[in-house]
C-alpha positions as CSV (number, residue, x, y, z in Angstrom):
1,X,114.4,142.5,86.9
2,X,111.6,144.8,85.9
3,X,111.7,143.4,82.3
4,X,111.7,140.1,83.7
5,X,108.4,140.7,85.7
6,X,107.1,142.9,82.7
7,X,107.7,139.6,80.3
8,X,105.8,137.7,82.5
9,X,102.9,140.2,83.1
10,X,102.5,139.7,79.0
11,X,102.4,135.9,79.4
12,X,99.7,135.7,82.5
13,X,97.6,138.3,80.1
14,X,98.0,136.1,76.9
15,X,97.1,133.1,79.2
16,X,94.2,134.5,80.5
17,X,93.1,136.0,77.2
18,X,92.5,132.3,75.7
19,X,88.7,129.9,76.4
20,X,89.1,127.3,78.9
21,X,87.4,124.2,79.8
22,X,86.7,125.1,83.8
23,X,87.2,122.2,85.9
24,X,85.0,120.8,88.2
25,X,85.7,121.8,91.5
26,X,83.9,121.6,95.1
27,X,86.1,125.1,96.0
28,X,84.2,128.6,95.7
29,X,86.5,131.1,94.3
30,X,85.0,133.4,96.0
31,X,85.1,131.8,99.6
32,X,88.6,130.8,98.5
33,X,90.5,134.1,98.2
34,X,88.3,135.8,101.0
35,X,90.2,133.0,103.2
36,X,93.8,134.8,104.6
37,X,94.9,131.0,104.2
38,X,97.8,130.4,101.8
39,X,96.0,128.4,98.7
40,X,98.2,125.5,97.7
41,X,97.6,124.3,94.5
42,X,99.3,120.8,93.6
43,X,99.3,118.6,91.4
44,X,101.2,116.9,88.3
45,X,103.1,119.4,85.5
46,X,100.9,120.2,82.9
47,X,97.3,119.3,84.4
48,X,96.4,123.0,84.8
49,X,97.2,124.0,88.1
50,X,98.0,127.4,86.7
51,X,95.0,128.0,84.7
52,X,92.7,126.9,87.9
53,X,94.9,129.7,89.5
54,X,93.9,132.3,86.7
55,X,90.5,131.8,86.7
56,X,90.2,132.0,90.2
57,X,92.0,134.8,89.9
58,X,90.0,136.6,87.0
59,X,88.7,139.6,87.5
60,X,91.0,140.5,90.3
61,X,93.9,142.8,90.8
62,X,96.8,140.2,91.1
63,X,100.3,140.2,90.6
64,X,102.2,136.9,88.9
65,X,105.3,135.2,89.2
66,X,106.7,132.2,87.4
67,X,109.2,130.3,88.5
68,X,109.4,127.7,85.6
69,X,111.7,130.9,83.9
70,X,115.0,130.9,84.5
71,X,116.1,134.4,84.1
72,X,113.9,134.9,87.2
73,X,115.8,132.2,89.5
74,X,118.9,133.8,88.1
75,X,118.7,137.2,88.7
76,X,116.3,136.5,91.9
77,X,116.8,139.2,94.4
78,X,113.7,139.1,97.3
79,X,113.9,142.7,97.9
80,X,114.2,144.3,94.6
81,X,111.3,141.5,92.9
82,X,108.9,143.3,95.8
83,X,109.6,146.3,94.7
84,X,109.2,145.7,91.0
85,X,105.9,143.7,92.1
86,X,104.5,147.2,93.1
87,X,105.4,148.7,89.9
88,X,104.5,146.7,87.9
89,X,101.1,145.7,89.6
90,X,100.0,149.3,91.5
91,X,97.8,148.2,94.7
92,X,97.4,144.0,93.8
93,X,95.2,142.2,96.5
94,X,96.7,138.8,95.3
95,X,100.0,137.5,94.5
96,X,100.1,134.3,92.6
97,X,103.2,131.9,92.5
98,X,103.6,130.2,90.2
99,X,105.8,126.7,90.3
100,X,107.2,127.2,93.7
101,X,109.3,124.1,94.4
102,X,111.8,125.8,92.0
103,X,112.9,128.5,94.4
104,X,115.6,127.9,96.9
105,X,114.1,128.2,100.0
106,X,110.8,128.6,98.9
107,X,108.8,127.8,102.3
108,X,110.8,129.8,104.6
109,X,110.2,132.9,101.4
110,X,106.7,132.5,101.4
111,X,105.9,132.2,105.2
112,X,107.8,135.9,105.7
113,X,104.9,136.7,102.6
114,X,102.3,135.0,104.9
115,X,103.3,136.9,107.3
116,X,103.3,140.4,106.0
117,X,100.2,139.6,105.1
118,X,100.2,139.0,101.3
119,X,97.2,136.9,100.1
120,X,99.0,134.3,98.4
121,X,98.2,131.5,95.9
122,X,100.9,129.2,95.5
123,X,101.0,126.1,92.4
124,X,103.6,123.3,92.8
125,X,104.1,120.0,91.4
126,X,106.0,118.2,94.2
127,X,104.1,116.3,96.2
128,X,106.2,115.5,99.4
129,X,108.2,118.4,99.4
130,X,105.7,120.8,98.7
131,X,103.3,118.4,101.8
132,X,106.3,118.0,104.2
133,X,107.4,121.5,103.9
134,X,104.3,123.3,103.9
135,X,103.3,121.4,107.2
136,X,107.3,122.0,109.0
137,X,106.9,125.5,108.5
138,X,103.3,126.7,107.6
139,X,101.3,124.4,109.7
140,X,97.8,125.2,109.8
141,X,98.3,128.4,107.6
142,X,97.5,126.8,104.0
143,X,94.5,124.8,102.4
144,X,96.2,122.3,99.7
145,X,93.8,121.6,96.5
146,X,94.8,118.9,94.1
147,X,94.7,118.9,91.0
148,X,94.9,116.2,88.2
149,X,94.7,114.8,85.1
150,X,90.7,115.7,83.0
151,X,88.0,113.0,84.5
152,X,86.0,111.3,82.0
153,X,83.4,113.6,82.7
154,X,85.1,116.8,82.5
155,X,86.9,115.4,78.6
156,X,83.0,114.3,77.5
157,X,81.6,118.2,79.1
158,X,85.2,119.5,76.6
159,X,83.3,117.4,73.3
160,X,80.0,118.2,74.1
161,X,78.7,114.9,74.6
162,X,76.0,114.3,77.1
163,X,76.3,110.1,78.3
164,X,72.2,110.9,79.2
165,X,71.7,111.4,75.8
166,X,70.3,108.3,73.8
167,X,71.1,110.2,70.5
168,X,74.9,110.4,71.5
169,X,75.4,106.9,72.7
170,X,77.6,106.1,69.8
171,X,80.0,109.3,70.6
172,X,79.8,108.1,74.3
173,X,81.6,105.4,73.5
174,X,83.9,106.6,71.5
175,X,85.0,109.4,73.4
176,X,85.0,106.8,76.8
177,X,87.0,104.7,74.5
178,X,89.9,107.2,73.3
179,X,90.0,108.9,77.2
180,X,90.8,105.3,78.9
181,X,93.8,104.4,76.1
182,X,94.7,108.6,75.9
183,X,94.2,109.7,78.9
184,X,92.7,113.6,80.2
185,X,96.1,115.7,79.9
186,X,94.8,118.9,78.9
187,X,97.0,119.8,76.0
188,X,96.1,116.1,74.1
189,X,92.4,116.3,74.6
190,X,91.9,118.3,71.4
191,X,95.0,117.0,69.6
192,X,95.4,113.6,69.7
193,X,97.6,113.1,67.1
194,X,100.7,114.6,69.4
195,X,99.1,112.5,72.9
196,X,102.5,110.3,71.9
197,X,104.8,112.7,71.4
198,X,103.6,114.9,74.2
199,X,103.5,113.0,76.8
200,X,107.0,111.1,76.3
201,X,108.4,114.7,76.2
202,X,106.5,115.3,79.2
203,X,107.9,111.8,81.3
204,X,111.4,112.7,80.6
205,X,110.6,116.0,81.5
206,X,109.5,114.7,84.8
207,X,112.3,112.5,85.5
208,X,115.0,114.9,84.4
209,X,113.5,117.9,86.4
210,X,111.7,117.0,88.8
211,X,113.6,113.5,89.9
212,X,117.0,113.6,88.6
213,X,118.2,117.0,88.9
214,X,116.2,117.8,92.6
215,X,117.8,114.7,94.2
216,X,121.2,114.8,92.4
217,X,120.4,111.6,90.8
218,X,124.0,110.3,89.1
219,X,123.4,107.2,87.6
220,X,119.7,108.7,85.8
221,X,120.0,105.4,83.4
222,X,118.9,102.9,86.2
223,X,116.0,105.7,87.0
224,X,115.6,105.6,83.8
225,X,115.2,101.9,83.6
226,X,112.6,101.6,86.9
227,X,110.3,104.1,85.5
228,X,109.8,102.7,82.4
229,X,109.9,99.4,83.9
230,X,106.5,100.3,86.6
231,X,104.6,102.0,83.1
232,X,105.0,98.7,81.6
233,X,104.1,97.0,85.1
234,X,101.3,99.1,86.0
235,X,98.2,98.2,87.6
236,X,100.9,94.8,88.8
237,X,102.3,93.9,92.2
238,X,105.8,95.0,93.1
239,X,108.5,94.8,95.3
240,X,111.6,96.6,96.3
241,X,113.5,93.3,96.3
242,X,112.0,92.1,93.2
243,X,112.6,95.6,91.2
244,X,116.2,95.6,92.4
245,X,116.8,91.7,90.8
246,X,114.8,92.4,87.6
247,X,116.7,95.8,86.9
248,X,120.2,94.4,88.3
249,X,120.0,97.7,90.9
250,X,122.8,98.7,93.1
251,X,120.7,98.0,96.1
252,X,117.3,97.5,97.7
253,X,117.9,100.7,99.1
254,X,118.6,102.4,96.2
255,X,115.4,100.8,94.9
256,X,113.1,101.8,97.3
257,X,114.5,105.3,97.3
258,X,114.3,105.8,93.4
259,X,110.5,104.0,93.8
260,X,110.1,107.2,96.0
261,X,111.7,109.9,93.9
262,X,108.9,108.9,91.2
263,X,105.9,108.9,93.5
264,X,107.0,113.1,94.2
265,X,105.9,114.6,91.2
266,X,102.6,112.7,91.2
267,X,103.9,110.1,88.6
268,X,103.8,107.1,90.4
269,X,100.9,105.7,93.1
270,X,101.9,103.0,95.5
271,X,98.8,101.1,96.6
272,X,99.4,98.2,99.7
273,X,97.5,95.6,100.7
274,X,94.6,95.9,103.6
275,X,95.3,94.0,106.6
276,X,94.1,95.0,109.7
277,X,97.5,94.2,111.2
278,X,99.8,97.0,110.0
279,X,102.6,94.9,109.9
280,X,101.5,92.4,108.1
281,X,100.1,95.2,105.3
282,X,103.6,96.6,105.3
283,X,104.9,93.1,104.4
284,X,102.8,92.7,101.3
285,X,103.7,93.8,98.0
286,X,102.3,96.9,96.8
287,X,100.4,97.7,93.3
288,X,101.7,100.3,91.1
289,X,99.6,103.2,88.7
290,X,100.8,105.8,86.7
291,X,98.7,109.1,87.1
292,X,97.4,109.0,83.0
293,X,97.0,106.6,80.9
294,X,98.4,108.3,78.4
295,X,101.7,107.7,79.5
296,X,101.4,104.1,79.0
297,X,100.1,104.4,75.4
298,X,103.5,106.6,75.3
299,X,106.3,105.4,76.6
300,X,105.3,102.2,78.3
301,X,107.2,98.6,76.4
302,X,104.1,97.0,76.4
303,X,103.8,94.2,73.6
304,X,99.7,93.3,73.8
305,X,97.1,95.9,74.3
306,X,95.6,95.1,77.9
307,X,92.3,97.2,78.2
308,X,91.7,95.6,81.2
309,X,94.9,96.9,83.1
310,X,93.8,100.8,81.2
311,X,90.2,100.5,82.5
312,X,91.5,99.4,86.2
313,X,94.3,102.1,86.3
314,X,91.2,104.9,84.8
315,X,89.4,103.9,88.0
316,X,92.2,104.1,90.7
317,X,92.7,107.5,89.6
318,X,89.3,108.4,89.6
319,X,89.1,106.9,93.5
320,X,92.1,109.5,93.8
321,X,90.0,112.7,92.5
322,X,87.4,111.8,94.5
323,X,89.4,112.1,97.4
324,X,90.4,108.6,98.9
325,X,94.0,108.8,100.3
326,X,96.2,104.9,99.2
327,X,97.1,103.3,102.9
328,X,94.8,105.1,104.0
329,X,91.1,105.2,103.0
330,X,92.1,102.9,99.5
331,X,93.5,99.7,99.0
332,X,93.5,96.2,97.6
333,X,92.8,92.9,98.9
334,X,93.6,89.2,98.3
335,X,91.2,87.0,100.7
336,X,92.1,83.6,102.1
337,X,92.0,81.8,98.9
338,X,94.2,84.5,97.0
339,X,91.7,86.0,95.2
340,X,92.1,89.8,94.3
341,X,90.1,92.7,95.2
342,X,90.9,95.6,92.8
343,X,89.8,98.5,95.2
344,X,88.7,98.6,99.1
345,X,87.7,101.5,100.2
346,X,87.7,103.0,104.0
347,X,85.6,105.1,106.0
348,X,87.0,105.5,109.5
349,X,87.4,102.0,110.9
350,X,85.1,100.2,108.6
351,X,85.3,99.3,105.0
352,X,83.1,101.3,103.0
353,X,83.2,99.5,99.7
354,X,84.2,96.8,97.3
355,X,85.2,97.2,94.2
356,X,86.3,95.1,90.8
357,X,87.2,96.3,87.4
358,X,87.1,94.0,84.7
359,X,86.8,95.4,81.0
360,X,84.3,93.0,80.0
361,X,81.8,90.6,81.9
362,X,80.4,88.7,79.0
363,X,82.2,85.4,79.1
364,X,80.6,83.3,82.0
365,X,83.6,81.7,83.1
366,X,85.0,85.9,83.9
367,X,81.9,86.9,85.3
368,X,82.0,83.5,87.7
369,X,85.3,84.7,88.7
370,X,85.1,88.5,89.2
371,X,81.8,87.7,91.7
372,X,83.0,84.4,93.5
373,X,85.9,87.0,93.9
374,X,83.6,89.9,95.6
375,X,81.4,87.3,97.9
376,X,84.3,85.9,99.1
377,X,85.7,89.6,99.9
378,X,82.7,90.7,101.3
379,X,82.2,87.8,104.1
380,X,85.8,88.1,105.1
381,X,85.7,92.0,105.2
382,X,82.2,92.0,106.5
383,X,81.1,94.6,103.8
384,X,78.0,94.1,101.6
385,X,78.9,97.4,99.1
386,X,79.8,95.5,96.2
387,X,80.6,96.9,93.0
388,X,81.5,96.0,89.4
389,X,83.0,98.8,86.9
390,X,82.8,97.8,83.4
391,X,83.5,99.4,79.9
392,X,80.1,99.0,79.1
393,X,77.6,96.6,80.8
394,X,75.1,97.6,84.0
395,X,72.9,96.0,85.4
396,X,72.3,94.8,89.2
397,X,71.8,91.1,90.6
398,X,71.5,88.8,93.5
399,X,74.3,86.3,93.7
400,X,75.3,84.0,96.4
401,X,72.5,86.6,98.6
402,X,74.7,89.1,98.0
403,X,73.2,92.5,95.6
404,X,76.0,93.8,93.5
405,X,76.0,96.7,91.0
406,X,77.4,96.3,87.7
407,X,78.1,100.0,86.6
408,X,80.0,100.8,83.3
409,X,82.7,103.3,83.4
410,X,80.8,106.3,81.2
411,X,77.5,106.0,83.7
412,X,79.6,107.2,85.8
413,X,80.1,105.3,89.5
């Protein structure tokens, strides 16, 4: 065990040791660990939860664990780790673990931490378990951080290009371009050439680990099937019903129950429909996203390039890292006449804002359609915050005596 903990001590040093692109965050480190609150850090695999961790962590005397290695699940023995832990880590003020949701009986282990008063920081990439575990049996004793995929922002900050700067317009673009069809994950960034490769890697990964083999999944070709099926789909209404027909499912059950296997590990985002009758929001179809781009470009069957759906899904998770919360402070909408809002965002009881995408306003006929779209919203919704995200017009007008903003996606919105 001490070799096992000694192996890893090499591998948080040789982490540490390399540069990093530090993410934009509203946290203080500082403030952070000075809180005797667990820090949960969640988020998809691979978007950096543990190098957030590390550098929070720099500087300080903390111990690490991984439990992404199997020799350590293996030969896991609470009692003798602890003691290794002190050996191997003389006086540590922190202990960081790493991957969580891969330890049997992981909340009830860290709670006994918690309460013998280890300062912990915890990384996981399963959303309900690690959200419906945490609040069983450590309510009010954690502050959660998510973490995803690079923003726009944070890939132009890792290329040095400034969107302010008139002398790097052209790289704007083409850095805005390659981030809405790539994607932010960290690893592809710098090296696009393996952005395919990686990523489908990484989706079976996902499915196989963190779907199939946590829920005892049998028949992993029909998840298989639905998950490729809602990449290709994305940014599209769906329906359990609908899904089940299409894929020749067992069930609706079945459906509905795969549909939220993929929505754990931060894959998959359901978005319904406002309504403010909850029943009838529950009726309506919901839209589906995928939590990167890059995925699509990867793995998705997709047979035309549709920039649109890329710039739409860019946005929605965007809305996510800024903090709204689908069904509950995000949504879409179709008014009276069936025309479709992309994004309706909530602040308490009112709505806040209205938003459409659309990849390009130039044609009349769109344009027409996008703002005869966003009056119509905004007199049935009672909401004059109208806005347009585009790849790459701006501007703001008066139509139908209502102002909207036309913002394009690099300016930032």
């Amino acid at each position: 065990m001490k070799n096992i903990i000694l192996n890893q001590r090499a591998e948080r040093d040789e982490l540490m040791a390399r540069p990093y692109q530090q993410r934009d965050t509203k946290y203080n480190f500082e403030k952070l660990l000075a809180n005797p609150l667990i820090k949960l850090i969640t988020g998809p695999r691979r978007v950096g939860k543990s190098v957030f961790a590390l550098l929070m962590l720099q500087g300080k005397n903390f111990a690490y664990l991984n439990f992404d290695d199997n020799l350590l699940l293996e030969n896991w023995d609470e009692d003798l780790v602890m003691r290794m832990l002190d050996d191997v880590y003389p006086g540590y003020e922190y202990l960081l673990l790493d991957e969580i949701q891969n330890l049997p009986d992981w909340d009830l282990r860290v709670n006994k931490l918690y309460r013998r008063g280890k300062n912990l920081v915890i990384t996981g990439s399963n959303a309900k378990m690690l959200s419906s575990e945490m609040a069983t049996v450590l309510t009010g004793r954690y502050l959660q951080i998510e973490m995803l995929p690079f923003s726009l922002e944070e890939t132009m900050r890792w290329k040095n290009v400034n969107p302010n700067l008139e002398e790097q317009s052209a790289q704007v673009i083409v850095v805005a371009d390659d981030y809405m069809r790539n994607g932010g994950y960290p690893e592809t960034i710098q090296s696009r050439n393996i952005t395919k490769s990686y990523l489908s890697t990484l989706f079976d990964s996902i499915l196989l680990k963190d779907v199939a083999r946590r829920h005892k999944v049998r028949n992993t070709t029909d998840l298989y099937n639905l998950a490729t099926y809602l990449l290709s789909n994305f940014c599209n209404s769906i329906s359990a019903n609908d899904l089940a027909t299409e894929l020749g499912l067992s069930s609706v059950t079945t459906t509905k129950k795969f549909c939220d296997y993929l929505a754990e590990p931060y894959l998959f985002f359901y978005l319904p429909r406002f309504n403010n009758k909850m029943k009838l929001m529950k009726k309506a179809p919901n839209k589906v996203y995928v939590v990167d781009n890059g995925f699509v470009q990867s793995t998705a069957f997709n047979l035309s390039e549709n920039l649109g759906r890329l710039l739409e899904n860019q946005v929605f998770v965007e809305l996510l890292r800024r903090g709204y919360i689908p069904g509950q402070t995000l949504f879409y909408y179709r008014t009276r006449n069936d025309k479709e809002i992309d994004f309706v965002t909530r602040k308490g009881s009112k709505v806040e804002q209205l938003i459409q995408v659309c990849y390009d306003m130039s044609s009349e006929k769109t344009r027409k359609r996008e703002l005869d779209a966003l009056v119509e919203a905004a007199e049935e919704l009672l909401c004059d915050n109208l806005l347009v995200i585009t790849n790459d017009q701006q501007e703001e007008l008066l139509y139908k005596d209502k102002r909207i903003r036309i913002n394009c996606v690099s300016c930032g919105f």
